[in-house]
C-alpha angles and dihedrals in degrees: 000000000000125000113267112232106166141020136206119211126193112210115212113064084002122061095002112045104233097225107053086025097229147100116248120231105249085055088055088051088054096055090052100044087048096061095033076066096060093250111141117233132195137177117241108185140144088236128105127247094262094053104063130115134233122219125204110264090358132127128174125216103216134339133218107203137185090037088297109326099107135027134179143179121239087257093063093253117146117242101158129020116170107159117178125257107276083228095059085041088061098035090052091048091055093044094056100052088049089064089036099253124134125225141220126197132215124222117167099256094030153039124206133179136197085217142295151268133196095262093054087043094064100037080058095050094051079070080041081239132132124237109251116228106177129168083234101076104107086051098053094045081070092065116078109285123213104185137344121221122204143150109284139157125196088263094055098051097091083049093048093051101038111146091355112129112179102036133071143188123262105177121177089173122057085217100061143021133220108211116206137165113300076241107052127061123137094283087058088056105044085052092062093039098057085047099058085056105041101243133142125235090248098065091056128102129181143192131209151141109192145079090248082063109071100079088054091047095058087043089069139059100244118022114196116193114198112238088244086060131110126289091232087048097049088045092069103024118113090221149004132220134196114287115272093255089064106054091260097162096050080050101054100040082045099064093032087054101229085127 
């Protein structure tokens, strides 16, 4: 089995336990002793840059952020930029207010939203943040958006996405939808990402939970789904690990002696 030199983490259900909203600390440990190791990590999440959470004695590598679209290094450097067509943008704001469904957009440095429901209020408090409505919406959709984030349940996609050609639905949550360009996805990412630093699919390893998941875990050489994951993930995952809530990550990296 190859060498592993670098490991992608999804946040939410993976490295923070969805119900108390932390990291434990022996995933913290894990983290540490990863990179103490020499062993690269990066964050791949469906989150934005500003969203992110820091956690105590931890640095990340790299991250991959808005499910793919753009990554990034630690020094701020692009590896990766992949907006979505101004035309899709508009096309997916209108469809959602004709369902009745808000919208936030995502900017690198900003997110701004043209209101809220109660779907789009508790996708945002998973990450304990606020949706933010601000009078400046139309002003910031003019800036190159990575992903939009709205209320959505299975049976509103094909609405979502009516008449829009180069963007495409990753959801993780069956109450809301993160929409992001028909080219980009995790997978995408990691792809660019292992290129930039010269590394083989085989010395990748990656971490997830979600739906939104599947396409980074068969970029990699070893996939590892967390018991609290998905069906469909765990289906096609090449391994699974303890849930979050039980250090399955240390556990994992422990008797495969990464740590």
């Amino acid at each position: 089995m190859p060498q592993t030199k670098i490991v992608f983490f999804d946040i939410d259900g993976t490295l923070i336990d969805m119900q108390s909203k932390r990291i434990t600390e022996k995933t913290l440990e894990a983290l540490q002793r990863l990179r103490a190791g020499g062993v690269k990590i990066c964050l791949a999440t469906g989150r934005s840059p500003v969203a992110l959470p820091v956690f105590p004695g931890v640095e990340f590598d790299a991250c991959l952020t808005f499910n793919g679209s753009l990554c990034y290094t630690a020094g701020g450097e692009t590896i990766f930029s992949n907006p979505i067509a101004h035309e899709d943008v508009q096309k997916i704001i209108a469809n959602g207010a004709a369902i009745g469904r808000p919208v936030c957009v995502s900017v690198r440095d900003r997110l701004a939203a043209n209101g809220a429901d109660v779907d789009l209020t508790d996708y945002f408090a998973i990450a304990k943040m606020v949706v933010p409505i601000t009078e400046e919406f139309d002003t910031v959709c003019r800036e190159d958006v990575y992903q939009l984030m709205m209320g959505g349940r299975k049976d509103e996609y094909k609405a979502i996405l009516r008449g829009v050609d180069g963007a495409k639905i990753a959801a993780w949550w069956d109450r809301a939808v993160d929409v992001i360009p028909a080219g980009g996805g995790k997978g995408i990412g990691i792809e660019k990402m292992l290129a930039y630093y010269g590394l083989d699919k085989a010395e990748a390893l990656a971490f997830g939970d979600g739906n939104n998941d599947r396409e980074m875990l068969q970029a990699v050489g070893t996939g590892v789904a967390m018991e609290n994951g998905s069906p469909e993930l765990k289906a096609l995952a090449d391994e699974i690990c303890g849930p979050v809530y039980e250090d399955g990550i240390y556990h994992y990296c422990a008797d495969k002696g990464l740590i």
